[in-house]
N, C-alpha and C positions, 0 to 999 in steps of 0.2 A: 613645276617640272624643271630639272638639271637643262640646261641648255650648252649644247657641244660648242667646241672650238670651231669657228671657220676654218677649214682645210684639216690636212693631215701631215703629222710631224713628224712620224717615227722612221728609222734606221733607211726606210725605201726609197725614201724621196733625199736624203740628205744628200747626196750626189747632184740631181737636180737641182736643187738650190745650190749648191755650190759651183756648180757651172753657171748658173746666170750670175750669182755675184762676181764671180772671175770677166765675167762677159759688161759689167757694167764695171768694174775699177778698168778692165780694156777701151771703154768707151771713156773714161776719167783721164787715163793715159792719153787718144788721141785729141781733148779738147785740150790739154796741155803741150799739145806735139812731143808725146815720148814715144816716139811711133813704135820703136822696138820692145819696148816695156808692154805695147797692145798685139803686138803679135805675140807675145808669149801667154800674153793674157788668153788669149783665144787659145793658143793650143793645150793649156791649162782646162778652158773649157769644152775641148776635144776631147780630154782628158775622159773626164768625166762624165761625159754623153755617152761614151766608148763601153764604160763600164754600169752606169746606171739600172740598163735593163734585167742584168746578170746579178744586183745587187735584188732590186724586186720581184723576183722571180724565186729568189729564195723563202719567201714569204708567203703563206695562205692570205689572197685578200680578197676583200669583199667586192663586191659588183661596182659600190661607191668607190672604193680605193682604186680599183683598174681602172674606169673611167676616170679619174682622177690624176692619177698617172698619167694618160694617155695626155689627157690636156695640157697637164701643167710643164710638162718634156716639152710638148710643141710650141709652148706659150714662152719655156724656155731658149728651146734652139732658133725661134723666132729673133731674142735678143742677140745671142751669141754668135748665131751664124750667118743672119740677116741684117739685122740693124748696126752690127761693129762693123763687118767688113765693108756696110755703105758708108758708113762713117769715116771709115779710113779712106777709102777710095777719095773721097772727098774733098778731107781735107790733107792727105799726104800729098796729092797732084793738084794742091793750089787753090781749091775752093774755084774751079773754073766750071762752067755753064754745063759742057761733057763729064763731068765728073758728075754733078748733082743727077746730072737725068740719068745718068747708065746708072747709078748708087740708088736713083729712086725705083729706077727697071729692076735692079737687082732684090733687094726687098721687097717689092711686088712679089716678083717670082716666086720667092721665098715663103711670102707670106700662103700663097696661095698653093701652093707644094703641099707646107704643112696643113694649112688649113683641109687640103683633100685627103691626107694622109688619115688626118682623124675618125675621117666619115669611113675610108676601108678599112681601121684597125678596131673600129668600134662595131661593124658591120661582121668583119670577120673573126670577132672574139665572142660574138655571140653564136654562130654557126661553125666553127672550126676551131678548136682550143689551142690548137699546136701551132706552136710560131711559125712565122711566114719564111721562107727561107730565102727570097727574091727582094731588092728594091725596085719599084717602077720609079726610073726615073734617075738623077744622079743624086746621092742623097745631101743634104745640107751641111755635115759634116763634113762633108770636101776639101771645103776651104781652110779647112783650118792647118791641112798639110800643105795644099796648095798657096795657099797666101805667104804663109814664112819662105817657101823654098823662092817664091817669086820677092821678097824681101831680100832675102840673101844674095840670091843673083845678081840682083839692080844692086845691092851696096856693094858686090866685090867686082862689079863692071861688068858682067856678063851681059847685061840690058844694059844700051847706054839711054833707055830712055824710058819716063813711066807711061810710055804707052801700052807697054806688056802689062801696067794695069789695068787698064781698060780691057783688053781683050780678054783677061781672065777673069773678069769677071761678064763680060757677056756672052761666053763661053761657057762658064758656070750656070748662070740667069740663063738659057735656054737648056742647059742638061735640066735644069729642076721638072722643069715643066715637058719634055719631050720621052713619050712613054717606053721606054728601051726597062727592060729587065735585067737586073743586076745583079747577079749572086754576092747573098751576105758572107762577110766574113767570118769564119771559124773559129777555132783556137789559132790555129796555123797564122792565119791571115791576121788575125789583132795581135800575134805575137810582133810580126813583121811591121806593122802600121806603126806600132809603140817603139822597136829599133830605128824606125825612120824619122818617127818625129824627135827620140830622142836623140839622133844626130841632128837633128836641124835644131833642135836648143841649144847643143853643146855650142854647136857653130854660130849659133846668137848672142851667145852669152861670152865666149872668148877671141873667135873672130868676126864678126860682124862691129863697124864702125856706132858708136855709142853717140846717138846727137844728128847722127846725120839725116838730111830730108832727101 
């Protein structure tokens, strides 16, 4: 008997994987301290999260490929949007004692957001076909507009201190988890999200300080 591939590889999921690869050369960047090379990493894999759903939705799939889907996205934004930005937190402000634990609160949270996520998109894909139009909660992607803009700030002196990173990210780590209803974004709204991130690249890329901690 032919014995299948583990996992699935076609056209649906190639954005998934290429956000967690973006999410893991971002996590390569901060164990090097290229800290701005990891935030653009991350919003590379904002990128791509943004657009994912809209890519497999174009597609007839099967029972196994949506469940499938549903995991390996969350299994994804896990790395990208959880475990980099504790990572940076971390070690951008020093590798100090409040960094590990908020960085470790924060991936908690993270973890545990997506891991509930699963149970109502699997729950409501069986009784409801049409997409959800609400987030409960703030979603994980957040950060990835939020962290650069607090990067840029702190390097053009607007924060004179990385404390404003700590508080964005315990301020993120309890939106995950605090059940407020979100309306998702449109066309309208991802047109505007991708204007905004691509001003915070430009601004990374020719003014923002190259090196600096």
């Amino acid at each position: 008997m032919e014995r299948k591939k583990i996992g699935f590889y076609d056209y649906t999921v190639v954005l998934t994987y290429g956000g967690f690869l973006f999410a893991f050369l971002g996590i390569l960047q901060c164990l090097g301290h290229r800290f701005q090379d990891a935030v653009l990493c991350l919003m590379l894999a904002g990128i791509c999260d943004m657009f994912d759903g809209a890519v497999a939705s174009t597609k007839e799939r099967s029972r196994a490929e949506k469940r499938f889907g549903i995991q390996i996205d969350s299994l994804s934004d896990l790395v990208s949007f959880g475990l980099l930005p504790s990572l940076f937190l971390y070690l951008f402000c020093g590798k100090t004692l409040a960094a590990g634990v908020i960085g470790a609160g924060y991936a908690l949270c993270a973890l545990i957001r997506l891991a509930y996520f699963n149970i109502l998109e699997e729950e409501r894909q069986e009784s409801a076909p049409e997409k959800e139009k609400c987030y409960l909660g703030v979603p994980v992607t957040t950060v990835a507009l939020l962290l650069p803009a607090a990067y840029l700030l702190y390097d053009k002196g607007f924060f004179h201190s990385k404390l404003c990173f700590y508080v964005l990210t315990v301020f993120l780590a309890a939106g995950f988890l605090f059940p407020v209803e979100i309306k998702k974004s449109q066309i309208f709204g991802k047109i505007c999200l991708l204007v905004v991130g691509a001003a915070e690249a430009f601004a990374l890329l020719f003014f923002a300080s190259w090196g600096a901690v």
